[in-house]
Backbone bond lengths (Angstrom), bond angles and torsions (degrees), N, CA, C in turn:
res aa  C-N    CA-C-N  psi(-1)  N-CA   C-N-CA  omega(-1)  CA-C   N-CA-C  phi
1 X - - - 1.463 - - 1.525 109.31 -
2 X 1.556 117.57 125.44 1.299 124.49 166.07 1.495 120.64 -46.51
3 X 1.602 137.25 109.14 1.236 114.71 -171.63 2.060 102.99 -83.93
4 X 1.329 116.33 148.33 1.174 89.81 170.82 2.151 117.76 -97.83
5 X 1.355 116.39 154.05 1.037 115.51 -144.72 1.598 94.59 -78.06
6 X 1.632 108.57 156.24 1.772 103.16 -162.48 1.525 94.00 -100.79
7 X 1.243 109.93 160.72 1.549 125.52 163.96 1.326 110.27 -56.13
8 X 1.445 133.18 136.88 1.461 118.56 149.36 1.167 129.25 -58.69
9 X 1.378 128.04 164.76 1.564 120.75 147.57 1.087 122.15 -77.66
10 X 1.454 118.54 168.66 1.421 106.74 148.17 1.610 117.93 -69.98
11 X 1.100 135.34 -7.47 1.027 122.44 178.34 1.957 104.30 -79.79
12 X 1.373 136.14 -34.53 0.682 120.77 -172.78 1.581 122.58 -93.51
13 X 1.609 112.36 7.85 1.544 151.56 -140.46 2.349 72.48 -125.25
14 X 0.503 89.82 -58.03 1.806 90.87 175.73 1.588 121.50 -54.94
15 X 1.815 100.19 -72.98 1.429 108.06 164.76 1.520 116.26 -29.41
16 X 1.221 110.28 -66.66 2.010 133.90 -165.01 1.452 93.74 -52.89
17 X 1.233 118.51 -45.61 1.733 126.21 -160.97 2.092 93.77 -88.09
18 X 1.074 116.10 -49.32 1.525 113.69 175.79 2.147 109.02 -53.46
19 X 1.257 85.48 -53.26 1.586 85.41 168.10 1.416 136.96 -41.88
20 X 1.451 107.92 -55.70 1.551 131.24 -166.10 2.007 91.88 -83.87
21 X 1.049 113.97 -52.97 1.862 100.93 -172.52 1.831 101.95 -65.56
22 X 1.647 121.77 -28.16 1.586 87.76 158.69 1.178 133.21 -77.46
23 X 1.436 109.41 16.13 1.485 99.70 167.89 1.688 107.18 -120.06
24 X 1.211 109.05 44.33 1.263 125.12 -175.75 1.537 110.47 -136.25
25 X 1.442 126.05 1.53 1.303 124.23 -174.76 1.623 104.07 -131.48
26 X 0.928 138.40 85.14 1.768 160.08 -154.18 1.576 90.49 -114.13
27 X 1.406 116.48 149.07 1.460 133.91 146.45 1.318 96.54 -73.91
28 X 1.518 101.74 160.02 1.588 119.43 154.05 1.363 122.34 -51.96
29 X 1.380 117.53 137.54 1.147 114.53 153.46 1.594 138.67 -0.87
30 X 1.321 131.46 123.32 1.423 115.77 169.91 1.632 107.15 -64.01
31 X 1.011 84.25 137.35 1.899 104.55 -176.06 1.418 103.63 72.75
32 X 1.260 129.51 40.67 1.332 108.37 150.16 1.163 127.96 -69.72
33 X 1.675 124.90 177.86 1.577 87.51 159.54 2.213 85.42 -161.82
34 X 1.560 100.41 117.45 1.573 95.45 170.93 1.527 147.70 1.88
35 X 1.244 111.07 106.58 1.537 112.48 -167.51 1.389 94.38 -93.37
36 X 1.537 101.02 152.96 1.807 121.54 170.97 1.280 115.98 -150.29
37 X 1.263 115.14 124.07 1.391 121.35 175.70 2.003 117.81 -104.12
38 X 0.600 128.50 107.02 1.724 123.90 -177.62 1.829 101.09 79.70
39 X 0.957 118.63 31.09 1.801 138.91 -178.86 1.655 101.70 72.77
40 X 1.364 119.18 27.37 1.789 107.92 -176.88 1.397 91.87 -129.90
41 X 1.402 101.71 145.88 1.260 130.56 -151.18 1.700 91.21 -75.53
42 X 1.213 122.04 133.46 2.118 125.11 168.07 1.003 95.56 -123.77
43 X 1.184 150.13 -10.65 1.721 121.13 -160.37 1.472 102.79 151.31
44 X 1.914 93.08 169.78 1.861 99.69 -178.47 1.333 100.38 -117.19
45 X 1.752 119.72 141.83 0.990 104.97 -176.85 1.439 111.19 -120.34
46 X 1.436 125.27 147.57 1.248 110.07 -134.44 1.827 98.24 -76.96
47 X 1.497 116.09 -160.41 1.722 108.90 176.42 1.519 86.95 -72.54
48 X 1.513 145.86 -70.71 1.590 145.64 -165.44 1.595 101.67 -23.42
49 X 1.351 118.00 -62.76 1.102 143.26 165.38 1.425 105.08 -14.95
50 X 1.129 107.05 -110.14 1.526 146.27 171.18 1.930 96.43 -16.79
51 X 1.417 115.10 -47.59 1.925 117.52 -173.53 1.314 89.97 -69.05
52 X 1.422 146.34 -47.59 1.106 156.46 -160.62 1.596 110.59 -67.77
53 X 1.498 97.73 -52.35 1.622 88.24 -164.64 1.884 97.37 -82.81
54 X 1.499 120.13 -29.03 1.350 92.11 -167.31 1.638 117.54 -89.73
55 X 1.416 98.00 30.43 1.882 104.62 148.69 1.696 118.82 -92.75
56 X 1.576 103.93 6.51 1.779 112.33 172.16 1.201 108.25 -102.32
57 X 1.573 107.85 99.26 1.668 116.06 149.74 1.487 123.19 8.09
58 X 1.315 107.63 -73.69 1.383 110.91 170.72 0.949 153.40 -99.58
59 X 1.538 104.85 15.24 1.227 115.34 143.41 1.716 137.86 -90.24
60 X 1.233 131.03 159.62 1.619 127.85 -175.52 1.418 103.67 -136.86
61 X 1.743 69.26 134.25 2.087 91.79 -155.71 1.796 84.90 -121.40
62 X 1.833 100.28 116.73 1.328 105.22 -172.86 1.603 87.18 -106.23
63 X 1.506 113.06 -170.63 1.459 135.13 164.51 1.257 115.04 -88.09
64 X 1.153 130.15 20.75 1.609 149.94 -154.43 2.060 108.07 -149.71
65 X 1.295 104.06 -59.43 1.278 120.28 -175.81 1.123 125.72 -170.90
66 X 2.020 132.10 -176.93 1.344 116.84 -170.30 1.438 87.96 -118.51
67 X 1.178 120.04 173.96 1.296 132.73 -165.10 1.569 105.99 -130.07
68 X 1.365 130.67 132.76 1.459 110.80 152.55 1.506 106.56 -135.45
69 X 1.274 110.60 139.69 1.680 109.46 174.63 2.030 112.75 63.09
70 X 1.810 101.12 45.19 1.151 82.16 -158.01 1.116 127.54 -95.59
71 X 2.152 109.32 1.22 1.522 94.27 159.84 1.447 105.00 -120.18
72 X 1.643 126.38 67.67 1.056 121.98 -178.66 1.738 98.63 -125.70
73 X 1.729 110.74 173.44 1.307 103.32 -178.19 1.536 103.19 -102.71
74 X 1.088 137.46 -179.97 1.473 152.28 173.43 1.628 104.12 -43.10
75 X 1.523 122.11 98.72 1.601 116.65 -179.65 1.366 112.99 -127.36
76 X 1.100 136.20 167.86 1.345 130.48 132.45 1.738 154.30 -5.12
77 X 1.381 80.54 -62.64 1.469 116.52 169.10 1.455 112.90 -64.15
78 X 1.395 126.38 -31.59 1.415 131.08 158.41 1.330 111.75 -34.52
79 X 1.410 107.97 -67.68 1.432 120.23 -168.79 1.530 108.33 -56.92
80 X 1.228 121.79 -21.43 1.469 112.08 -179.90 1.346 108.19 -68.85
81 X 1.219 102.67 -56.54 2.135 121.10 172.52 1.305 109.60 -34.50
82 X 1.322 118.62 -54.45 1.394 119.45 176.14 1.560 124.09 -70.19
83 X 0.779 105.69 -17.77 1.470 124.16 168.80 1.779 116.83 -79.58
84 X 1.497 98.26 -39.10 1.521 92.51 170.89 1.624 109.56 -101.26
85 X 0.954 134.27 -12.20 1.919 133.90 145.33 1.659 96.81 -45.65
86 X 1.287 123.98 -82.21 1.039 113.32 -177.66 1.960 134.91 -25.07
87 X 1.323 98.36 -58.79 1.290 129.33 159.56 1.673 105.35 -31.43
88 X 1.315 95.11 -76.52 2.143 115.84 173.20 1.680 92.26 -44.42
89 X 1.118 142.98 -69.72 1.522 146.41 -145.15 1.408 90.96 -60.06
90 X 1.564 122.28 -68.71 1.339 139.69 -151.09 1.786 83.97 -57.78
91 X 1.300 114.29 -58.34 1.623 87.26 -169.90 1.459 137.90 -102.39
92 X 1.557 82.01 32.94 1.324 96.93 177.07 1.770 102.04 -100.62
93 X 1.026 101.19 12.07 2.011 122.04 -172.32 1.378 107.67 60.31
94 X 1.158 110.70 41.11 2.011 105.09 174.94 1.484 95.58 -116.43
95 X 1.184 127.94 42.33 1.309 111.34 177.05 1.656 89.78 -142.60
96 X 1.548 117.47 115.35 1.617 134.68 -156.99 1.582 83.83 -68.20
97 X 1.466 104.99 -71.62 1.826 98.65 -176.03 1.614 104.28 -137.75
98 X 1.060 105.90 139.75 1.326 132.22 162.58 1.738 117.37 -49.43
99 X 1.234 120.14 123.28 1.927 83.24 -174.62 2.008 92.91 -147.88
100 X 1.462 105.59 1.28 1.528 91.14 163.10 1.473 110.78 79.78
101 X 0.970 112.76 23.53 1.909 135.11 -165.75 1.131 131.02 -136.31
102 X 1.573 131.07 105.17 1.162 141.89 -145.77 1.778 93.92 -87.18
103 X 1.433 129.93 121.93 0.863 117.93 145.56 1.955 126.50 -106.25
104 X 1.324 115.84 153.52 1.320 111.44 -175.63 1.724 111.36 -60.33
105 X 1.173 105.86 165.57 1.615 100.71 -176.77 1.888 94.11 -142.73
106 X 1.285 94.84 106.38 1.481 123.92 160.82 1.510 131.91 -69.27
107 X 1.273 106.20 94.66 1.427 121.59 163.60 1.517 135.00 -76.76
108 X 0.913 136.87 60.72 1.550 142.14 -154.39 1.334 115.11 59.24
109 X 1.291 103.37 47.11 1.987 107.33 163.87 1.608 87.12 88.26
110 X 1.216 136.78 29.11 1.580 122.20 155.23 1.438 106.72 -130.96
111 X 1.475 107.01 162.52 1.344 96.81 -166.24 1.510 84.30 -104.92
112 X 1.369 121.31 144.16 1.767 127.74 -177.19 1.853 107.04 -140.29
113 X 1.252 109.13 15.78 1.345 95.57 162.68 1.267 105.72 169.66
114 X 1.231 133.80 -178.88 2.010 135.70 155.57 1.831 97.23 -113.22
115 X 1.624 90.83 162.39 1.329 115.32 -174.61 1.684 107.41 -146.02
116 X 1.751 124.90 157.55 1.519 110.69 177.37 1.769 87.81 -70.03
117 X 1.256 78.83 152.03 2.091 103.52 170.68 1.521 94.75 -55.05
118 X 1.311 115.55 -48.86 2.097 107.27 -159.82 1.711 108.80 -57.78
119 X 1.903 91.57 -12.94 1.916 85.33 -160.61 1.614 113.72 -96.32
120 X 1.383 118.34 4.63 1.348 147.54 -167.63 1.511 111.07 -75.05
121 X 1.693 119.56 -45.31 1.464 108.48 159.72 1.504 130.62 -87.35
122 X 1.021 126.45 3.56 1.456 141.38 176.24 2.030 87.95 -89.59
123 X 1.221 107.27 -35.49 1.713 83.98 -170.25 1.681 97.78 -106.55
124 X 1.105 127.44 -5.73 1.327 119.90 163.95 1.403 106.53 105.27
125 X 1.457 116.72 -6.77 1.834 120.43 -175.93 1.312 114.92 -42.20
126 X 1.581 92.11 164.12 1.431 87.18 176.22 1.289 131.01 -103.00
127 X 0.978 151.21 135.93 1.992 149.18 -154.47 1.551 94.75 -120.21
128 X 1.178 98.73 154.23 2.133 121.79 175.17 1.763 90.72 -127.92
129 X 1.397 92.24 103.97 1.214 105.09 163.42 1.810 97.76 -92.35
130 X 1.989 102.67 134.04 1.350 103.52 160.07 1.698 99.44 -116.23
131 X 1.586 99.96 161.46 1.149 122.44 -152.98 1.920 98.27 -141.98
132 X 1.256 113.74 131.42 1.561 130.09 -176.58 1.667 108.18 -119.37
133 X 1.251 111.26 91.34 1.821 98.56 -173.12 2.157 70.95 -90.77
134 X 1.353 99.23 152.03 1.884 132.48 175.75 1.315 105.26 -114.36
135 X 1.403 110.85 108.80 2.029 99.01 171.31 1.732 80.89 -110.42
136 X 1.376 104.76 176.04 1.570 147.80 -176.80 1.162 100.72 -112.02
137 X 1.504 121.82 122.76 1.495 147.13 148.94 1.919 100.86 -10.84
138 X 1.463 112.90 -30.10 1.497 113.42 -168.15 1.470 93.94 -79.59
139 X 1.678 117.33 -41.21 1.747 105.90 -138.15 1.358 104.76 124.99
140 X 0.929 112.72 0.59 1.981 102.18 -171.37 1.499 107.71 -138.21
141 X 1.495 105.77 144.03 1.535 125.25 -138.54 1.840 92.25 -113.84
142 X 1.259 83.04 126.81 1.867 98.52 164.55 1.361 125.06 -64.19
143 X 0.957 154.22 125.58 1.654 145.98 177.24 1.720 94.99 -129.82
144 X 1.780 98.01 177.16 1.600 107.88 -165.31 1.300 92.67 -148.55
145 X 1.346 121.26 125.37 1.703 132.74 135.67 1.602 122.95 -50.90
146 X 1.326 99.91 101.30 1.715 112.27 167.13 1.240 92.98 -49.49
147 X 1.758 114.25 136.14 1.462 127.59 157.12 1.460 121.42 -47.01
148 X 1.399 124.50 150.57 1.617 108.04 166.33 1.366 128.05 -62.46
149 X 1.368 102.56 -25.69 1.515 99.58 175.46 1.252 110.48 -101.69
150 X 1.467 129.30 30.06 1.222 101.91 142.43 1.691 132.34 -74.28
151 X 1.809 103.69 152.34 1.005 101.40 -177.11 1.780 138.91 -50.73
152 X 1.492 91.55 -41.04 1.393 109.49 178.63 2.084 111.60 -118.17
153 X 1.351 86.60 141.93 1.712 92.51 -161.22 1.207 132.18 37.46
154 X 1.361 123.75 61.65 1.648 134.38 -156.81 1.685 93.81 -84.16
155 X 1.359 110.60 137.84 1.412 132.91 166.61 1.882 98.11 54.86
156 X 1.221 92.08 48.54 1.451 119.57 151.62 1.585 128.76 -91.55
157 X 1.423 111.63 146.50 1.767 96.92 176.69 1.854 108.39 -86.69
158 X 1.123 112.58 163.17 1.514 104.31 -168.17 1.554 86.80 -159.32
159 X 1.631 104.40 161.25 1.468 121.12 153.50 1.738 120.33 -51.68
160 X 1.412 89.81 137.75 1.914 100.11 -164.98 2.031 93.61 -36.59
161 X 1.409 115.77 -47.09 1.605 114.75 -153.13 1.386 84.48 -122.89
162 X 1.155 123.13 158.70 1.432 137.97 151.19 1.670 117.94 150.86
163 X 1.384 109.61 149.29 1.035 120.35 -157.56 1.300 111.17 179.65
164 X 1.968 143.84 179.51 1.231 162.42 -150.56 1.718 79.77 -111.97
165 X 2.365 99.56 129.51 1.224 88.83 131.75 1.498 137.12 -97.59
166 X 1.479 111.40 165.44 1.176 100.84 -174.84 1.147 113.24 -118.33
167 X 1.882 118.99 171.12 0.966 133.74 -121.74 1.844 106.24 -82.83
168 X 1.319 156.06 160.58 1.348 145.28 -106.16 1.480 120.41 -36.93
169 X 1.278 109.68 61.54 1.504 116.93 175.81 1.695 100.10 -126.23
170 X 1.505 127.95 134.51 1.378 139.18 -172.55 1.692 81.02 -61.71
171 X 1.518 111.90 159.43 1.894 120.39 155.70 1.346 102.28 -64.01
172 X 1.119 146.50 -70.43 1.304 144.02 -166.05 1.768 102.09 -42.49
173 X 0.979 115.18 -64.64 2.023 119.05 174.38 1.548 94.61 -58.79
174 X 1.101 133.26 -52.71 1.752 100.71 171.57 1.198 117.85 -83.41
175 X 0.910 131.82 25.16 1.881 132.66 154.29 1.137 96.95 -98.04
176 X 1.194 142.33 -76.74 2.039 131.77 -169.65 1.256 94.97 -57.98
177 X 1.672 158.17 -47.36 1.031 144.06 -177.03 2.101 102.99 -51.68
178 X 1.161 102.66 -84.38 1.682 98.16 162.61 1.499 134.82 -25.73
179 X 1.468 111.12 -29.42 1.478 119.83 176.70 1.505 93.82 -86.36
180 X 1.428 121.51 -39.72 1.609 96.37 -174.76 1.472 107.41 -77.69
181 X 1.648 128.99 -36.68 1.439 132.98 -173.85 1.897 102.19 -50.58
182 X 1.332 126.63 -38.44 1.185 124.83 -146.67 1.137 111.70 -147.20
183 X 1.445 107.66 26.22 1.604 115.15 160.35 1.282 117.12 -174.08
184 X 1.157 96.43 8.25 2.046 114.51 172.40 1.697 108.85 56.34
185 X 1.498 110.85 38.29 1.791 106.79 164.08 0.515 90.96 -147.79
186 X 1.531 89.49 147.27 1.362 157.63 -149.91 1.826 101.07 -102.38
187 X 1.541 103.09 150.05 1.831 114.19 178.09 1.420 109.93 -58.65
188 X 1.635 112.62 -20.16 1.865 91.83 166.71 1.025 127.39 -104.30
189 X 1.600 116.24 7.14 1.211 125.19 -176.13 1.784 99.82 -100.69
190 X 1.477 109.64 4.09 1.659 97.65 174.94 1.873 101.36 -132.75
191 X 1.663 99.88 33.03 1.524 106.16 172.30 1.884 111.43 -50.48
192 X 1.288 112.34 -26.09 1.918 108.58 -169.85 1.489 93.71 -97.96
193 X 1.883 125.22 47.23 1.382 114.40 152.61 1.345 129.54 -107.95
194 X 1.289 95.55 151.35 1.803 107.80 -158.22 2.225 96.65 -79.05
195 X 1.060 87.94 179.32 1.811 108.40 171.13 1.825 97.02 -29.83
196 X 1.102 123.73 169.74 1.003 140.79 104.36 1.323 142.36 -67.91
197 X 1.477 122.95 100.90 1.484 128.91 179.36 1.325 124.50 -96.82
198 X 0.866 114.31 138.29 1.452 122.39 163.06 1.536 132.45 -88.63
199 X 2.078 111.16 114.89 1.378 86.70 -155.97 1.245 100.00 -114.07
200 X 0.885 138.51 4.82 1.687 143.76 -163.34 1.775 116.98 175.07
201 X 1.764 90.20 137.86 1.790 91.95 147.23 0.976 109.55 -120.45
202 X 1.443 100.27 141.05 1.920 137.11 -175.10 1.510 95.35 -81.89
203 X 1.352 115.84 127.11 1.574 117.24 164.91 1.548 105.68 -126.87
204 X 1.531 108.29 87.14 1.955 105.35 -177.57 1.436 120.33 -108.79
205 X 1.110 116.54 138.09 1.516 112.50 172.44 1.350 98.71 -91.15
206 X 1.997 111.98 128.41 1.460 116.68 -166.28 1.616 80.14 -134.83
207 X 1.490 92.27 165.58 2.037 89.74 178.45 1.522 121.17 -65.55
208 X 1.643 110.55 -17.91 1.106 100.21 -179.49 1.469 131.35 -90.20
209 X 1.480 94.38 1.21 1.404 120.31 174.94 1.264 131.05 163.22
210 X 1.339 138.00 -108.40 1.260 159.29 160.60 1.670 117.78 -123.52
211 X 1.241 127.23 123.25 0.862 124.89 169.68 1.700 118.84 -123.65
212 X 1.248 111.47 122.01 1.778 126.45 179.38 1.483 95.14 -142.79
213 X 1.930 65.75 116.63 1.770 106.50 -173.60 1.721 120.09 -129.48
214 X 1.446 105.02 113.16 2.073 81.87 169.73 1.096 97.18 -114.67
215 X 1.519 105.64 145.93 1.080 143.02 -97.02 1.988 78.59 -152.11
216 X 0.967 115.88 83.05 1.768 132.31 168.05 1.492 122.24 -102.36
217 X 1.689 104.47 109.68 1.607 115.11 164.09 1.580 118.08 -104.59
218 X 1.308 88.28 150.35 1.943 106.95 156.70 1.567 110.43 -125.68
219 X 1.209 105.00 138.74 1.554 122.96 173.85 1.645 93.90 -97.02
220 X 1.891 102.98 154.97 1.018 80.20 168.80 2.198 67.51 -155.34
221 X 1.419 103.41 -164.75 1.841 109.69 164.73 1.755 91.86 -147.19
222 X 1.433 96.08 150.15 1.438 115.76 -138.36 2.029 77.53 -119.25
223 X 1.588 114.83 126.58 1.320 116.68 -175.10 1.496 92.73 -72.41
224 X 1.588 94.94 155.85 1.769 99.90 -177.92 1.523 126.64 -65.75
225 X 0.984 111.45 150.58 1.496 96.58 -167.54 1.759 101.74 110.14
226 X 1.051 92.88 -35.61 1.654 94.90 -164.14 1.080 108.75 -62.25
227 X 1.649 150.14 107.35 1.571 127.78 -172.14 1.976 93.72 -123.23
228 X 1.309 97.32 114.01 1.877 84.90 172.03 1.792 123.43 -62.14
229 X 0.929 106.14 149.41 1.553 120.93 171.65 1.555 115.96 -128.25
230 X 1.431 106.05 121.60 1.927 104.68 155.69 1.239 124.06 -65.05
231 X 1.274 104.11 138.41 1.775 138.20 -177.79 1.131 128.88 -93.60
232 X 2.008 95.01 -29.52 1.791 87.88 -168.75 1.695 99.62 -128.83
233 X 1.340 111.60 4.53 1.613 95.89 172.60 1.141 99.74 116.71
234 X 1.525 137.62 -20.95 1.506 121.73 -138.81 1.836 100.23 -106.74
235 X 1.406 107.41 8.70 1.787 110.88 -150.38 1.733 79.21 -136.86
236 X 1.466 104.91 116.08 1.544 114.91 -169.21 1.977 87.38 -91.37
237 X 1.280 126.20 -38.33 1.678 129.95 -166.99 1.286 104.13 -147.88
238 X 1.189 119.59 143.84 1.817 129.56 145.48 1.263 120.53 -118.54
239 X 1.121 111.90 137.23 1.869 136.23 177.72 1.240 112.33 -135.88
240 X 1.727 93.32 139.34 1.203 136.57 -179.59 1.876 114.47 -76.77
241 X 1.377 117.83 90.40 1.343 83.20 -178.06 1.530 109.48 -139.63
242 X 1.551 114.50 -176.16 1.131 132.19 -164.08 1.814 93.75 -83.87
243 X 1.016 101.02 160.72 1.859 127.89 172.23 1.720 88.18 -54.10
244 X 1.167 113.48 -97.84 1.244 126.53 163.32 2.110 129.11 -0.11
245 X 1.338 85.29 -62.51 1.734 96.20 175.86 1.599 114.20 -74.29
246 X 1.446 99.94 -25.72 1.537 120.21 177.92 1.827 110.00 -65.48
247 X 1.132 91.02 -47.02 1.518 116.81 179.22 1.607 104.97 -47.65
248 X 1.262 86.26 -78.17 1.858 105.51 -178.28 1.911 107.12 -34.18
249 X 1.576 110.11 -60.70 1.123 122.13 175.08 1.324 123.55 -34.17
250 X 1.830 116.67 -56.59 0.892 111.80 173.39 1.267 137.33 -77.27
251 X 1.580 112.13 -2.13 1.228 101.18 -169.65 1.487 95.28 -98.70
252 X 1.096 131.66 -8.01 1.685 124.80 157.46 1.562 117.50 -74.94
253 X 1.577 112.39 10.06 1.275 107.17 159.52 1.624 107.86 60.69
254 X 1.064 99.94 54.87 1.804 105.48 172.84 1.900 91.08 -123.04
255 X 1.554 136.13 8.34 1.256 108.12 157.17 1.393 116.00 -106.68
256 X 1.378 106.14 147.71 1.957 95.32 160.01 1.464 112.19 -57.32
257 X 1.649 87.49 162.83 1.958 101.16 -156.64 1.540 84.30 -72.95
258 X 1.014 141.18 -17.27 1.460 121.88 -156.69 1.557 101.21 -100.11
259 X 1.388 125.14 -27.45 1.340 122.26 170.33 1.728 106.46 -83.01
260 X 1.313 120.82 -13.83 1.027 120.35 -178.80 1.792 106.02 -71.11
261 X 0.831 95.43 -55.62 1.811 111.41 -166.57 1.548 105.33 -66.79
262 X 1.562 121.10 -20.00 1.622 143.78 148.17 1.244 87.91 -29.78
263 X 1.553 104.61 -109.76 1.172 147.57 -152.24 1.602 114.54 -32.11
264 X 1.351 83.41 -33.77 2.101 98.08 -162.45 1.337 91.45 -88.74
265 X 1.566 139.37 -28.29 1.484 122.98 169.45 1.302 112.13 -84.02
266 X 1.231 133.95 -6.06 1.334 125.27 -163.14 2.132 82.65 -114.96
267 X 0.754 122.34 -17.00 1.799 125.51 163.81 1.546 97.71 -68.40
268 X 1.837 119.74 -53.18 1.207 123.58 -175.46 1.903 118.23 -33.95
269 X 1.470 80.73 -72.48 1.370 111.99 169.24 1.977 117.55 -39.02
270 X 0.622 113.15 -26.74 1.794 122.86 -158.41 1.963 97.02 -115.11
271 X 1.535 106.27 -20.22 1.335 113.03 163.59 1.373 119.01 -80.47
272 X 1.389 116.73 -42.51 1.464 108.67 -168.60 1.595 103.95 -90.24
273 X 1.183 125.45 -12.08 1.295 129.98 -175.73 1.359 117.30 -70.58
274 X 2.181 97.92 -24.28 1.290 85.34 -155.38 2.026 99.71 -109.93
């Protein structure tokens, strides 16, 4: 006999979500040691890191922390430096992939410069992942197959949209930019979306470094008719699914923790409402 698959609770929609964020809050690296750009703290950079940068002139590599630009004010000329650190990282092989992508670089909640995206976990920066959970007019939630070649968690299950914003672009313009790259809609086709929230920072030790990430969704329900499509390659399948089938899925651990911990508040959400 086919069993059919049960709803969660929220109580067990809690447990699953208490589980997955302790494995989302890591110290740094052994041997890291504090990054600073204009004397404010951005990030840890790992020990690989750290051998690398204090063969750069201009940077200052203490027994405490690394320094860059540290008695100057917010310029231009930064961005070149960071650009050639970056440059230094990539061939020093600490840079997983190369990808030609400015991300912003956060100094105590200000933004003070861009950096390539590949050079961001070797120095410990911080990234704004946005995140698009899609429900159906029915109740039932869109999800996305990571490509195989993606670099990181390939032919993984993930949230229908999501991705890094990047660097002088508002989060909201890199979420509809991402919703059109990786699911082909468009700003009027996601008119029924809620706030942008912010639900977490991710603190992981990954091989390529450190990664500290918060971690920002919007819900939205997609008018009928509406069916998403990939644009850029990176989304191998999309499915349509039930609370229930969603359920099942995750608990065999076929999503990444970060679309997981998505998914299960924005399930949260659609439980107590209903």
């Amino acid at each position: 006999m086919t069993m059919t698959p049960l709803l969660p609770s929220l109580a067990d929609l809690d447990q699953r979500y208490q589980q997955l964020v302790q494995r989302t809050q890591d110290l740094p690296p052994t041997g890291s040691r504090p990054l600073t750009i204009y004397g404010r703290v951005c990030g840890w950079a790992t020990a690989a890191a750290v051998d690398c940068l204090r063969q750069i002139s201009a940077v200052q590599v203490t027994a405490e922390a690394v320094h860059i630009a540290w008695n100057e004010t917010p310029n231009d000329r930064v961005n070149d430096l960071l650009a050639h650190i970056a440059q230094r990282l990539d061939e020093a092989g600490l840079v997983k992939a190369w990808r030609n992508e400015l991300l912003d670089v956060v100094a105590e909640g200000v933004n003070v410069a861009a950096i390539e995206r590949g050079a961001v976990r070797p120095l410990g920066l911080l990234t704004q992942a946005v995140h698009l959970n899609a429900w159906s007019h029915d109740g039932r939630l869109w999800v996305a197959k990571r490509a195989a070649n993606k670099p990181t968690d390939p032919n993984m299950w993930d949230t229908l949209v999501g991705g890094l914003a990047v660097a002088y672009e508002s989060l909201d313009t890199s979420l509809l930019r991402e919703s059109q790259e990786e699911a082909g809609l468009y700003p009027d086709q996601l008119r029924q979306r809620g706030p942008m929230r912010l639900l977490l920072r991710m603190h992981r030790q990954l091989p390529e470094g450190y990664q500290v990430e918060n971690v920002l969704v919007n819900d939205c329900v997609l008018d009928e008719g509406v069916l998403p499509e990939n644009q850029d390659g990176e989304v191998s399948e999309m499915r349509l699914l039930s609370i229930s089938d969603w359920w099942e899925m995750a608990q065999n651990g076929v999503f990444t923790i970060e679309a997981e911990l998505v998914l299960i508040d924005s399930v949260r959400l659609r439980l107590k409402q209903a």
